[in-house]
KETIFI-349642 format. One record per residue: x, y, z of N, C-alpha, C in turn. Coordinates in Angstrom, 1 decimal, decimal comma. Each point is the difference from the previous one (the first is absolute). Last residue first. Example, Ala and Ser with C-alpha at 12.3 -4.5 7.8 and 13.67 -1.06 7.14 Angstrom:
SITE      nu      nv      nw     cau     cav     caw      cu      cv      cw
SITE    12,8    -2,2     7,1     0,9     1,1     0,0    -0,8     1,1     0,8
SITE     0,3    -5,7    -0,1    -0,9     1,2     0,0     0,9     1,2     0,0
! end
This chain:
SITE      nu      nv      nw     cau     cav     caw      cu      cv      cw
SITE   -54,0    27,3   -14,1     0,1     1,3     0,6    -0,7     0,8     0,4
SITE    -0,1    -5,5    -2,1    -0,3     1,9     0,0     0,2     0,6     1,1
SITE     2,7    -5,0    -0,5    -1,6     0,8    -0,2    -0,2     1,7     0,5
SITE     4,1    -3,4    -1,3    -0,8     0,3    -1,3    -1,7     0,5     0,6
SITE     5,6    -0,3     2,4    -2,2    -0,3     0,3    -0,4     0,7    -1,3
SITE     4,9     0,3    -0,3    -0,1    -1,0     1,6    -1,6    -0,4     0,4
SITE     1,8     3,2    -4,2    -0,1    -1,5     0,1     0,0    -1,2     1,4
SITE    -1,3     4,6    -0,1    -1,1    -0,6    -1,4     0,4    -1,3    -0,3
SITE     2,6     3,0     3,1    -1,1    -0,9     1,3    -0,8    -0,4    -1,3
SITE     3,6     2,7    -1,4     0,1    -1,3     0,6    -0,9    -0,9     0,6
SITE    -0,8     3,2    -4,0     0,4     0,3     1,6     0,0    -1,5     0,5
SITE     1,5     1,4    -5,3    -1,4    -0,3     1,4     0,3    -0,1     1,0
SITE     2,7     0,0    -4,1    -0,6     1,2    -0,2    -1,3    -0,2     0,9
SITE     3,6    -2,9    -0,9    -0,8     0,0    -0,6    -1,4     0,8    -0,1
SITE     4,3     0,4     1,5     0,7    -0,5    -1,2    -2,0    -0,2    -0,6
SITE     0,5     1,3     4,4     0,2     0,7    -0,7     0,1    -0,3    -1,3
SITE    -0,5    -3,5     2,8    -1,4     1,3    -0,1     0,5     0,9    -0,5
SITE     3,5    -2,9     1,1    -0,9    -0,2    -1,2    -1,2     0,2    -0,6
SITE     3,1     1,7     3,4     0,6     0,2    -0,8    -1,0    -0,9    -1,3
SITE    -1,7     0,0     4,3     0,0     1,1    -0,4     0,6     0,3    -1,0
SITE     0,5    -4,5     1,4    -1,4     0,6    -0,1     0,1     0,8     0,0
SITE     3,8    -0,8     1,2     0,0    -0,5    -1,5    -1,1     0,0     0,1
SITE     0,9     1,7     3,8     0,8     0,9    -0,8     0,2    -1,0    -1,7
SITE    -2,4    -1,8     4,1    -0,7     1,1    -0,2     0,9     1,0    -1,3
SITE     1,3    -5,8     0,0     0,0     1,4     1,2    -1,2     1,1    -0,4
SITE    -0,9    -5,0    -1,2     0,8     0,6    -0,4     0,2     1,2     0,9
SITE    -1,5    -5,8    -0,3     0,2     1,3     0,2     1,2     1,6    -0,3
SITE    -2,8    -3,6    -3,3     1,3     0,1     0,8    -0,3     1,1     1,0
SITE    -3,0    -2,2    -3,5    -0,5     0,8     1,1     1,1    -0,1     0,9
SITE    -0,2    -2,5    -3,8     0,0    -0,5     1,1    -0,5     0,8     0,9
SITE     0,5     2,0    -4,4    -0,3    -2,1    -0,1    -0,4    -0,7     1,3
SITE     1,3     5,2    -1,0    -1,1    -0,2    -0,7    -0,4    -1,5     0,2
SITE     4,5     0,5     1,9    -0,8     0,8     0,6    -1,7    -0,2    -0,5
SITE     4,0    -1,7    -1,8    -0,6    -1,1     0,8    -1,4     1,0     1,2
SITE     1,7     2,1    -4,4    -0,1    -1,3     0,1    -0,8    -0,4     1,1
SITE     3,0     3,4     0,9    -1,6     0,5    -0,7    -0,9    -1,3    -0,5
SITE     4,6    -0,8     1,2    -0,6     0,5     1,2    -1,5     0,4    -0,1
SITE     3,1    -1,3    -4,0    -0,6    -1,3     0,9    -0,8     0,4     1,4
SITE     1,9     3,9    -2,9    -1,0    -0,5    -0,3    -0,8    -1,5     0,5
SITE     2,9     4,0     2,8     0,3    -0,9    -0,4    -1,5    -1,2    -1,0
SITE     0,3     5,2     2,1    -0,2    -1,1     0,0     0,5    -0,7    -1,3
SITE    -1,3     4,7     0,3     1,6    -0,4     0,7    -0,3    -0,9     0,9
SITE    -3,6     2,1    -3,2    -0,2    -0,4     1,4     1,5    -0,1     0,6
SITE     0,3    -0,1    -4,3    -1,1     1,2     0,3    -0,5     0,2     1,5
SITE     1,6    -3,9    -2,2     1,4     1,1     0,2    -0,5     1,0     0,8
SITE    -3,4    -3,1    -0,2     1,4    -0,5     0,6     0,7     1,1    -0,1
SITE    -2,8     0,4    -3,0    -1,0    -0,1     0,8     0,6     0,2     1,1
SITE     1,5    -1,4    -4,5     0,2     1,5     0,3    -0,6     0,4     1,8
SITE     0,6    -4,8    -1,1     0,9     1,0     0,3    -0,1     1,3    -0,1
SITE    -3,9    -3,0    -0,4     1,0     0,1     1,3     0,9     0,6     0,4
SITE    -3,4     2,2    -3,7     0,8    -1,2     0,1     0,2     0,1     1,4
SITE    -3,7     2,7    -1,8     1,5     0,3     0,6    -0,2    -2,2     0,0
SITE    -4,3     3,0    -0,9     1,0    -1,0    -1,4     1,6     0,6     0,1
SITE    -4,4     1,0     3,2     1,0     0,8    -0,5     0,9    -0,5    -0,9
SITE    -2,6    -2,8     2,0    -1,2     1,1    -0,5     1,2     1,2    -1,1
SITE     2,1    -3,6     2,4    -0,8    -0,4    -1,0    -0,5     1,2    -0,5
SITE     1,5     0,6     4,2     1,1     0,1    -0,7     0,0    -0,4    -1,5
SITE    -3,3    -0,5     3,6     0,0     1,3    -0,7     1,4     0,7    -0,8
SITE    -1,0    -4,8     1,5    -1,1     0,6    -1,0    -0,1     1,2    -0,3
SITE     3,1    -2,3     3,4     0,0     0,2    -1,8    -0,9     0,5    -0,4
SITE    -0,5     0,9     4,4     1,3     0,8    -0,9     0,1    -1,0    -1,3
SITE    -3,3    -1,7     2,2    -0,7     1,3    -0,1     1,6     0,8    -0,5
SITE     0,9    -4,3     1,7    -0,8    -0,2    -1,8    -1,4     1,4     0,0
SITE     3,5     0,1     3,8     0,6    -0,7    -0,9    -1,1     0,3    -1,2
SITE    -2,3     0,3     4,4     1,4     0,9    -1,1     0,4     0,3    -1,2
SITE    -2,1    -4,3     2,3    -0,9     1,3    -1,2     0,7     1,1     0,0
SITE     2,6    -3,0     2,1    -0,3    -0,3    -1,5    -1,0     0,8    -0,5
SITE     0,6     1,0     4,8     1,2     0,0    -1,2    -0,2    -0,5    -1,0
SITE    -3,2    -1,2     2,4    -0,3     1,4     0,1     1,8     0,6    -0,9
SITE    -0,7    -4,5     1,2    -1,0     0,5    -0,9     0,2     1,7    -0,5
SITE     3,0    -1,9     3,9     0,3    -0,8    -1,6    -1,3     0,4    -1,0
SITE    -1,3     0,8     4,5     1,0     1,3    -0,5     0,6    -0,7    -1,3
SITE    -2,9    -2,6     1,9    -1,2     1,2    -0,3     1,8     0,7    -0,5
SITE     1,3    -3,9     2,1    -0,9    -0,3    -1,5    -0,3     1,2    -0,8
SITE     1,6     0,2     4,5     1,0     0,5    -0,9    -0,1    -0,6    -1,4
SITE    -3,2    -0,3     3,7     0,5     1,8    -0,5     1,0    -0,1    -0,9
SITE    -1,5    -4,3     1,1    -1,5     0,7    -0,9     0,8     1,6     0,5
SITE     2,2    -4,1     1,6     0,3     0,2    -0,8    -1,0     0,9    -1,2
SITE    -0,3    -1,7     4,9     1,2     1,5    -0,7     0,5     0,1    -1,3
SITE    -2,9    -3,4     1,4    -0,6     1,1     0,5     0,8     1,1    -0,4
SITE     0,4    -4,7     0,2     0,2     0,7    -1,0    -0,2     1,2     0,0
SITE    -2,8    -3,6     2,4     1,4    -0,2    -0,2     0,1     1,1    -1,7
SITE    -3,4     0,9     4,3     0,6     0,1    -1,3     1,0    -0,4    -0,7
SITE    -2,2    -0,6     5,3     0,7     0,9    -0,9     0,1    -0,6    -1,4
! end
């Protein structure tokens, strides 16, 4: 066996939240929104949006949807950047 072994699903999921993350800033960039308007706008706290874009926090289904909306994309554009 693998010393370590369990630690490659919850490696792959820490990744996969930060690309998240730095696919919601960038479209929160695109659109030239600050943290905070970005934050209010969302009804989120701006250190939350922060560590969210930075770390790939996890986050519930009802603050991904509230920030697809703010950013005007379907949720699943920021959870997999591949085509539809």
């Amino acid at each position: 066996m693998i010393e370590n072994e369990g630690d490659a699903p919850e490696q792959m999921y820490r990744l996969r939240l930060r690309a998240i993350g730095s696919r919601i800033r960038a479209r929160r960039r695109e659109q030239d929104l600050t943290q905070e308007e970005m934050a209010r706008r969302a009804r989120m706290s701006r250190p939350q949006l922060s560590h969210l874009e930075r770390n790939g926090k996890n986050m519930n289904l009802t603050t991904l949807f509230r920030i697809a909306q703010v950013l005007d994309v379907h949720p699943a554009d920021l959870i997999d950047d591949r085509d539809r």
